[in-house]
CHARMM-style PDB file with segment names, atoms N, HN, CA, C and O in Angstrom:
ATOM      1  N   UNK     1      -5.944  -8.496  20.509  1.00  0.00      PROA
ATOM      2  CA  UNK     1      -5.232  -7.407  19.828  1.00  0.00      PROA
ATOM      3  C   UNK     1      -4.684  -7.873  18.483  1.00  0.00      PROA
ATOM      4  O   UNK     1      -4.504  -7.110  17.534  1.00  0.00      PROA
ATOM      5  N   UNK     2      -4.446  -9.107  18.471  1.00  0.00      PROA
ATOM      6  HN  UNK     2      -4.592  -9.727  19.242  1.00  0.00      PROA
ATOM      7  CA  UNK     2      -3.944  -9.335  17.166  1.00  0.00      PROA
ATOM      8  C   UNK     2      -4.768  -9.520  15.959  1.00  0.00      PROA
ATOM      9  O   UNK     2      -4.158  -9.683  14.903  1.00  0.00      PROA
ATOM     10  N   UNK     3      -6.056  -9.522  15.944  1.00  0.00      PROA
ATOM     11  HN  UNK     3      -6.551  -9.390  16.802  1.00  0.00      PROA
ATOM     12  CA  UNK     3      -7.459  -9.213  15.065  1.00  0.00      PROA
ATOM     13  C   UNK     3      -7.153  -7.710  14.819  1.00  0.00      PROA
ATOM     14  O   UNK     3      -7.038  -7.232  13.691  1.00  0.00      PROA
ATOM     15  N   UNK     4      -7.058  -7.166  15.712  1.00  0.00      PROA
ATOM     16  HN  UNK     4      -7.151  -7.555  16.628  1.00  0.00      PROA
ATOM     17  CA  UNK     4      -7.334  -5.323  15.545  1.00  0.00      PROA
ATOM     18  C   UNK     4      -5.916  -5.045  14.807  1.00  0.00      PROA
ATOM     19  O   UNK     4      -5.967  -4.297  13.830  1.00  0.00      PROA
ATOM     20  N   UNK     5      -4.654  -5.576  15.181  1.00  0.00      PROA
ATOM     21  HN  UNK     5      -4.613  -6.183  15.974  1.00  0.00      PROA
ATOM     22  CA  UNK     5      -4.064  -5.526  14.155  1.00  0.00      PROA
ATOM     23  C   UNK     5      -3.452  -5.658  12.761  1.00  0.00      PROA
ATOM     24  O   UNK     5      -2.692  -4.993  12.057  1.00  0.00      PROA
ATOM     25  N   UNK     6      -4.463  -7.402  12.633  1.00  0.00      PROA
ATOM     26  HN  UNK     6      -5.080  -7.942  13.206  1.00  0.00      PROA
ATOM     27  CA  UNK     6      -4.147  -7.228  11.739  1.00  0.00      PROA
ATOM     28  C   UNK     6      -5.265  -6.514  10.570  1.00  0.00      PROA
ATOM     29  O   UNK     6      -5.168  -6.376   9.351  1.00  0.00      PROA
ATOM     30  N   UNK     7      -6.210  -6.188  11.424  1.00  0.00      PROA
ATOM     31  HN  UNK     7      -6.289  -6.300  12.414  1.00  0.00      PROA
ATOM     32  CA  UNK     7      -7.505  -5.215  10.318  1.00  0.00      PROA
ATOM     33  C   UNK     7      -6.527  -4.085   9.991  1.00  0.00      PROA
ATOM     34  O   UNK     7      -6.877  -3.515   8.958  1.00  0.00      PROA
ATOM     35  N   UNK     8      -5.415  -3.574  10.532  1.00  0.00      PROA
ATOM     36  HN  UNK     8      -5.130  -4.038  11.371  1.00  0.00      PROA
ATOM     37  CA  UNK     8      -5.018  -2.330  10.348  1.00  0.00      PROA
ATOM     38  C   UNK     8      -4.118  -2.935   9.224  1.00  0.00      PROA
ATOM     39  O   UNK     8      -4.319  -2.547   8.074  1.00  0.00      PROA
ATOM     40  N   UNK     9      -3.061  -3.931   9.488  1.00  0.00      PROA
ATOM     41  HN  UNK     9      -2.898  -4.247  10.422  1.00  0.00      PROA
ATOM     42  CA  UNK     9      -1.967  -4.317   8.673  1.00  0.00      PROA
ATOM     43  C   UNK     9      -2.418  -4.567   7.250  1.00  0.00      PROA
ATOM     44  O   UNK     9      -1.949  -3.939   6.301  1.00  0.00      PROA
ATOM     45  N   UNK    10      -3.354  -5.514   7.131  1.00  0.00      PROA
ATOM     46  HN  UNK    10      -3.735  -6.024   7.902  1.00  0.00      PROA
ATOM     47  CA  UNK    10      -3.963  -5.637   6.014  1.00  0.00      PROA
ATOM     48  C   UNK    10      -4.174  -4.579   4.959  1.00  0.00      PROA
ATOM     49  O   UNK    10      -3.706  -4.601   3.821  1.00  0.00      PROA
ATOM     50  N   UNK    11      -4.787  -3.839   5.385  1.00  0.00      PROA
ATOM     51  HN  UNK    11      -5.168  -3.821   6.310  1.00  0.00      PROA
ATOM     52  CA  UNK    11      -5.391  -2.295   4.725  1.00  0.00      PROA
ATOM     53  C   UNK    11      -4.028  -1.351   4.194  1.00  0.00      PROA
ATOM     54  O   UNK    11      -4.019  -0.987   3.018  1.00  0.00      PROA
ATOM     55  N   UNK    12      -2.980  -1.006   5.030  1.00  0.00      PROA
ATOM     56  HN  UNK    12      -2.987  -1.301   5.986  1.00  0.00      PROA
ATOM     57  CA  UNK    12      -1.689  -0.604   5.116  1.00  0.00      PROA
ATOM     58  C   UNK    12      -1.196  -1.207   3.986  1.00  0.00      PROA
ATOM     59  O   UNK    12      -1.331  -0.586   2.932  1.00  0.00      PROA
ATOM     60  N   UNK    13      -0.445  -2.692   3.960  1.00  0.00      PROA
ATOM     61  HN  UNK    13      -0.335  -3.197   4.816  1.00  0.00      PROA
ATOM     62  CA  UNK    13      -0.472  -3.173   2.512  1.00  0.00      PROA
ATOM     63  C   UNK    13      -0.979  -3.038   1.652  1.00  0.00      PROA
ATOM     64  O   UNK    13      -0.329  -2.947   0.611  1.00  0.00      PROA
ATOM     65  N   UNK    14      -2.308  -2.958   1.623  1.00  0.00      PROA
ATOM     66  HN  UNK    14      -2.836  -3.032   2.469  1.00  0.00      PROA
ATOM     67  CA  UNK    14      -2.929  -2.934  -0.133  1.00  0.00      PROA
ATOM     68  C   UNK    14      -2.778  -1.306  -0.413  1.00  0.00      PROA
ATOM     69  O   UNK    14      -2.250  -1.105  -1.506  1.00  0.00      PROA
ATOM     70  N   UNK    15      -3.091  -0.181   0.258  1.00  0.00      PROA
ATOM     71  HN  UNK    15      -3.520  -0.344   1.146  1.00  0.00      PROA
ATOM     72  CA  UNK    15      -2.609   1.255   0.434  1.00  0.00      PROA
ATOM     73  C   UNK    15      -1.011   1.068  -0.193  1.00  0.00      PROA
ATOM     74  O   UNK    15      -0.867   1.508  -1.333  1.00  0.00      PROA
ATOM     75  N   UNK    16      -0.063   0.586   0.318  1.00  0.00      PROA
ATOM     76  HN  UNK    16      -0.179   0.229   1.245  1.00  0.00      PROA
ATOM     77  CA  UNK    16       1.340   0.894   0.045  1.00  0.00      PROA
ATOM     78  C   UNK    16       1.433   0.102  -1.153  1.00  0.00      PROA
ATOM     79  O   UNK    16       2.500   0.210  -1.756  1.00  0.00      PROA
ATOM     80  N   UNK    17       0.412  -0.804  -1.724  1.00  0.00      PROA
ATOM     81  HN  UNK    17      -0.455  -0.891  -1.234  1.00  0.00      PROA
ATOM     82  CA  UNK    17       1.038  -1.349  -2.895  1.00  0.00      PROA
ATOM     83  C   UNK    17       0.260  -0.433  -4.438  1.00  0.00      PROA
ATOM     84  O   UNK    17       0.531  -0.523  -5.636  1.00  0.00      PROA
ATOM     85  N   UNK    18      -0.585   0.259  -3.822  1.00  0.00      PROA
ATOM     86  HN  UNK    18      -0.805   0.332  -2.849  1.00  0.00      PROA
ATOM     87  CA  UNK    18      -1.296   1.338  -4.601  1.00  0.00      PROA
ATOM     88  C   UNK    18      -0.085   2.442  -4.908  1.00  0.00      PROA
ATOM     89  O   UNK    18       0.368   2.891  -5.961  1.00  0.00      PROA
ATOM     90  N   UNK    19       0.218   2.664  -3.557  1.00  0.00      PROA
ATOM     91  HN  UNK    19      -0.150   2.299  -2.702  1.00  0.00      PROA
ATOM     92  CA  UNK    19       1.608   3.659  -3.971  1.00  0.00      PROA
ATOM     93  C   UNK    19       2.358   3.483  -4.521  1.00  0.00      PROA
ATOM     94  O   UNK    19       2.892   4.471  -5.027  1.00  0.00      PROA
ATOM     95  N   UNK    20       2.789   2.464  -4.744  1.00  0.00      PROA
ATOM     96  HN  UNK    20       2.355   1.662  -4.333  1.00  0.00      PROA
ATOM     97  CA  UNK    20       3.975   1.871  -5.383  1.00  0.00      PROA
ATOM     98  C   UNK    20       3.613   1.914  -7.075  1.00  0.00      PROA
ATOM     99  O   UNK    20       4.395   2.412  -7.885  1.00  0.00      PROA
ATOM    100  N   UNK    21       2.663   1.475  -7.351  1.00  0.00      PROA
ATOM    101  HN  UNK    21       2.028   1.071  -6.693  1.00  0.00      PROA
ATOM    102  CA  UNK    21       2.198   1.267  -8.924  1.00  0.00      PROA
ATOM    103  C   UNK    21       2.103   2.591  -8.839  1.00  0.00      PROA
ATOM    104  O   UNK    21       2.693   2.868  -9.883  1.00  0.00      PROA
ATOM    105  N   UNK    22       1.635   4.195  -8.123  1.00  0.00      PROA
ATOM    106  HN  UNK    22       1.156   3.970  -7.275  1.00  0.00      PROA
ATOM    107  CA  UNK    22       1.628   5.076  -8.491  1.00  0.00      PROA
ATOM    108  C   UNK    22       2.939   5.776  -8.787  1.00  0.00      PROA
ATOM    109  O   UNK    22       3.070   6.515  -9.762  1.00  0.00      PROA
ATOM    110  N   UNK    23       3.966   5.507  -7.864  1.00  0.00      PROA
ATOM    111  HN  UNK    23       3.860   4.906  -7.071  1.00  0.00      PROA
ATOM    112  CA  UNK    23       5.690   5.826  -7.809  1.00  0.00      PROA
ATOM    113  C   UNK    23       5.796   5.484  -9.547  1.00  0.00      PROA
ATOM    114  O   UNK    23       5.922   6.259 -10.495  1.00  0.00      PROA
ATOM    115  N   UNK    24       5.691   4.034  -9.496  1.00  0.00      PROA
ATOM    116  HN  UNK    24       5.589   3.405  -8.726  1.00  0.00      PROA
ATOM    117  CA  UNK    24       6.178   3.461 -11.051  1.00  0.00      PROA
ATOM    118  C   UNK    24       5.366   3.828 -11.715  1.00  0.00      PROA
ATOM    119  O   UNK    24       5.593   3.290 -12.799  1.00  0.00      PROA
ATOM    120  N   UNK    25       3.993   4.786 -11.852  1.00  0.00      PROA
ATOM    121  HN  UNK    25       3.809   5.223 -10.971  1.00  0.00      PROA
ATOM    122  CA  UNK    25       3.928   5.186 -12.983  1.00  0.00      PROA
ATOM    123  C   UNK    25       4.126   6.810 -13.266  1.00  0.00      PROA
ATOM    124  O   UNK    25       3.878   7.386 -14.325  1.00  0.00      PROA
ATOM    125  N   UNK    26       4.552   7.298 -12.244  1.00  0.00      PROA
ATOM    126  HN  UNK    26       4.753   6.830 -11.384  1.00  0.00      PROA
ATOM    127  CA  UNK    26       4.993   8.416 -12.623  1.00  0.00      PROA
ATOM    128  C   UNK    26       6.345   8.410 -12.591  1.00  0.00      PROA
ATOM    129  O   UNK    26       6.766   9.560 -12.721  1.00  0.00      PROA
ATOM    130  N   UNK    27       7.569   7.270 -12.424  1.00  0.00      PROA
ATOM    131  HN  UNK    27       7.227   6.336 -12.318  1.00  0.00      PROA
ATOM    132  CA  UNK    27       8.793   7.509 -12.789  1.00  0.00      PROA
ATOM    133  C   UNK    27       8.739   6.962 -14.274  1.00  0.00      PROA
ATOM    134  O   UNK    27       9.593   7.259 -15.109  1.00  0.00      PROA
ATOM    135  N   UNK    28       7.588   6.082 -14.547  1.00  0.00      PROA
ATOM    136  HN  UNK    28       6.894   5.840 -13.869  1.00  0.00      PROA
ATOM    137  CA  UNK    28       7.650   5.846 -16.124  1.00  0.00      PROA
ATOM    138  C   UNK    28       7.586   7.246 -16.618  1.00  0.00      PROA
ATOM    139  O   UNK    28       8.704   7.612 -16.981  1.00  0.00      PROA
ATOM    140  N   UNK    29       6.559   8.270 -16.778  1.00  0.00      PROA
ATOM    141  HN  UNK    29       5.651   7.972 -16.483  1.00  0.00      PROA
ATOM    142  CA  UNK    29       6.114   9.250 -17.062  1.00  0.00      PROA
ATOM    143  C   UNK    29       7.445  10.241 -17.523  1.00  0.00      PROA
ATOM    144  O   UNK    29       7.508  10.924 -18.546  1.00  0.00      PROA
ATOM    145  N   UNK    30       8.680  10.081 -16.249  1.00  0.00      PROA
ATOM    146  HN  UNK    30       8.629   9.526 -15.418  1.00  0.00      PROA
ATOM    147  CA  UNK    30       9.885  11.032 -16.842  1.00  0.00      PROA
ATOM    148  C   UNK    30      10.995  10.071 -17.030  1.00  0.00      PROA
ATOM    149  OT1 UNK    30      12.077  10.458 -17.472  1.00  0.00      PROA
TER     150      UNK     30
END
């Protein structure tokens, strides 16, 4: 189980760090 999780965890991070540069560039924006 800890393979299967971390295929999920992995993916989750790079996703939430996409969000994040998207947050900061639309609070740059206003």
């Amino acid at each position: 189980m800890t393979n299967d999780y971390e295929a999920y965890l992995v993916p989750s991070i790079s996703e939430w760090r996409e969000l994040t540069h998207l947050f900061e560039y639309a609070t740059n924006l206003s």
